[in-house]
FINU-257142 format. One line per 4 residues: number of its first residue (from 1); their letters; for each residue x, y, z of N, C-alpha, C, O. Coordinates in pm, whole numbers, plus 50000, padded with zeros to 5 digits. Each point is the difference from the previous one (the first is absolute). Example, Ala and Ser with C-alpha at 12.3 -4.5 7.8 and 13.67 -1.06 7.14 Angstrom:
BEGIN
1) as) 51319 49431 50780 49911 50119 50000 50090 50120 50000 50104 49998 50066  49861 50107 49862 50082 50119 50006 49923 50109 50073 50051 50111 50017
This chain:
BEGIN
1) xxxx) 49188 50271 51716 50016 50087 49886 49933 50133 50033 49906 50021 50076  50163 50064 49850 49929 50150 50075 49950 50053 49851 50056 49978 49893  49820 50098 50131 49912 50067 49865 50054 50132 50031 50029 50054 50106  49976 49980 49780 50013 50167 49922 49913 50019 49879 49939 49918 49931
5) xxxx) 50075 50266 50057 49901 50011 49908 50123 50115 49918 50080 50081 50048  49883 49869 49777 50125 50079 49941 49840 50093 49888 49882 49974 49982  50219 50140 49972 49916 50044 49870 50053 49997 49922 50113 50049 49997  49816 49880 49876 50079 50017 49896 49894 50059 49856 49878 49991 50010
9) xxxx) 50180 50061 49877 49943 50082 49902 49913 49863 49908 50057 49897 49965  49810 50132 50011 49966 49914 49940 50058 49892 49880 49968 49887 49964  50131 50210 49995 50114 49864 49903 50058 49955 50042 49986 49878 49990  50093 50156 50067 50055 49906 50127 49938 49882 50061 50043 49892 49959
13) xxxx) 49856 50105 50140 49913 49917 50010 49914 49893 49880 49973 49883 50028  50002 50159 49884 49959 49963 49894 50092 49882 49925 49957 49897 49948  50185 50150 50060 50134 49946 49900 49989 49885 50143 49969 49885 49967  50047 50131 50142 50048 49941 50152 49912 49872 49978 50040 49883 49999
17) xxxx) 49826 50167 49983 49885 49844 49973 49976 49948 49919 49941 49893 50014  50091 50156 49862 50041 49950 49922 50113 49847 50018 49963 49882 50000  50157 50162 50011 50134 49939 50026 49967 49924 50132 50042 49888 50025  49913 50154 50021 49946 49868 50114 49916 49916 50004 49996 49910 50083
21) xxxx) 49891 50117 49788 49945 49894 49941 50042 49919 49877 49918 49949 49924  50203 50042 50063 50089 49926 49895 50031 49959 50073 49945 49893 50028  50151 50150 50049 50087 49899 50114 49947 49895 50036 50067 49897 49998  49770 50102 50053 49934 49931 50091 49985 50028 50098 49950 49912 50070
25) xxxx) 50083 50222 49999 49996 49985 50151 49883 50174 50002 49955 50075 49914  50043 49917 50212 49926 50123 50065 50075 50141 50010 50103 50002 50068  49857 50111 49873 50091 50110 50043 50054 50024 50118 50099 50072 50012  49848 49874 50077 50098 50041 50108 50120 49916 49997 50106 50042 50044
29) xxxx) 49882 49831 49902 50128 49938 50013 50086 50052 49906 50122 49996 50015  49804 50069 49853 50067 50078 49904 50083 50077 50084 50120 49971 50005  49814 50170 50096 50048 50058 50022 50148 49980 50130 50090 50074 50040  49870 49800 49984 50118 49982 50096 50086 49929 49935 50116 50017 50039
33) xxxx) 49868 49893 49858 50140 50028 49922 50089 50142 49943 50116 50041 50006  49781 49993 49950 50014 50120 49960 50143 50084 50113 50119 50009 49971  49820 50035 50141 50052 50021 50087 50129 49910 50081 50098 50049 50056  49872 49836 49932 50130 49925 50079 50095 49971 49852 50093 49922 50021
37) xxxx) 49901 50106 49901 50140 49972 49847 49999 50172 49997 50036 50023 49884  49945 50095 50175 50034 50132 50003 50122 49998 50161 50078 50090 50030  49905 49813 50026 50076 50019 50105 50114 49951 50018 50012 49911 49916  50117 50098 50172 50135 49938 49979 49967 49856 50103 49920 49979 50091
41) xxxx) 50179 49946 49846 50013 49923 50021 50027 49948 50132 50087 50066 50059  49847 49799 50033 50040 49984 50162 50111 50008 49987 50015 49986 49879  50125 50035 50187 50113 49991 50040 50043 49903 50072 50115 49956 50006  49734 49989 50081 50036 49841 50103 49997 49924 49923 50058 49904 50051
45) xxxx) 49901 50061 49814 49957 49892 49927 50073 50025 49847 49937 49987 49896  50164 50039 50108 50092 50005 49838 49933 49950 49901 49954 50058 49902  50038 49778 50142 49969 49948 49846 49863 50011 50001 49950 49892 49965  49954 50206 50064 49848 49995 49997 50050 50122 49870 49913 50002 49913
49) xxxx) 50204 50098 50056 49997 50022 49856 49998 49991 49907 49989 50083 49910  50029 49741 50094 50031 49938 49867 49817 49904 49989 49953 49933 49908  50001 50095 50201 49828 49917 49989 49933 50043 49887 49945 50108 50022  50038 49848 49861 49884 49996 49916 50064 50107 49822 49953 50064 49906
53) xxxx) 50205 49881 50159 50050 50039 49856 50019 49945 49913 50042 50057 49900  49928 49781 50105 49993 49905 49899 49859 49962 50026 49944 49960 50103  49989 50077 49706 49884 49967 49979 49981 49897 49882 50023 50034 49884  49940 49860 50143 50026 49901 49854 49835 50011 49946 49957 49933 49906
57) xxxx) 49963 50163 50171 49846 49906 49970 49955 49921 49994 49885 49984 49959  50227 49898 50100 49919 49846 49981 49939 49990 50210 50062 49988 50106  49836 50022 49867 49919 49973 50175 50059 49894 50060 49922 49957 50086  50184 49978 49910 50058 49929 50049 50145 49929 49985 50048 49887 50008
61) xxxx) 49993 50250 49965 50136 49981 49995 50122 49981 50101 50121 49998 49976  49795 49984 50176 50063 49958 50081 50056 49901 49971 50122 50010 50015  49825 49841 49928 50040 49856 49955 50077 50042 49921 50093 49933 50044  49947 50116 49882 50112 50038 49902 50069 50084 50061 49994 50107 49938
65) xxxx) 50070 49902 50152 50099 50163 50043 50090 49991 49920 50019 50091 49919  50045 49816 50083 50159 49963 49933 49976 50035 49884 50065 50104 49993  49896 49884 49929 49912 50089 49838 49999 50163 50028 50056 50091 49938  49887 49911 50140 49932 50142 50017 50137 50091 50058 50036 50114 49973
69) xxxx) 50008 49804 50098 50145 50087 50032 50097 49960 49900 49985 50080 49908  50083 49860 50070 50072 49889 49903 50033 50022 49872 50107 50008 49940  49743 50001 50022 49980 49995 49845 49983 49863 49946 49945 49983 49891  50104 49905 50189 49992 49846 49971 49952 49931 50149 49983 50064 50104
73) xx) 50001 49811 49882 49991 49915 50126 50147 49988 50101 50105 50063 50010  49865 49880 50022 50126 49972 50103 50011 49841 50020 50088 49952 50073
């Protein structure tokens, strides 16, 4: 992984750690989401566009896909 250094205006930063302490995670991972959902999409990997567009909120909705895609079981 490679480090950089960004500036940003104290609200900015402020709103940034904020929102990254809801999330749960660390600003930098804030900020590299941040940064990798500002960027286009791989072109080698198609269906990596459709990764993380179904959100049910249930932490384990893998065991249920057929629901989660579906709308019912299978």
């Amino acid at each position: 992984m490679l480090r950089t250094q960004i500036s940003l205006s104290q609200e900015d930063y402020d709103a940034a750690k904020a929102e990254a302490a809801r999330l749960g995670i660390s600003l930098a991972e804030f900020v590299r989401r941040a940064v990798r959902s500002a960027l286009p999409a791989d072109d080698s990997q198609p269906w990596m566009s459709y990764a993380g567009m179904v959100e049910s909120g249930d932490p384990v909705s893998s065991l249920t896909i057929d629901e989660v895609v579906y709308g019912h079981e299978r």
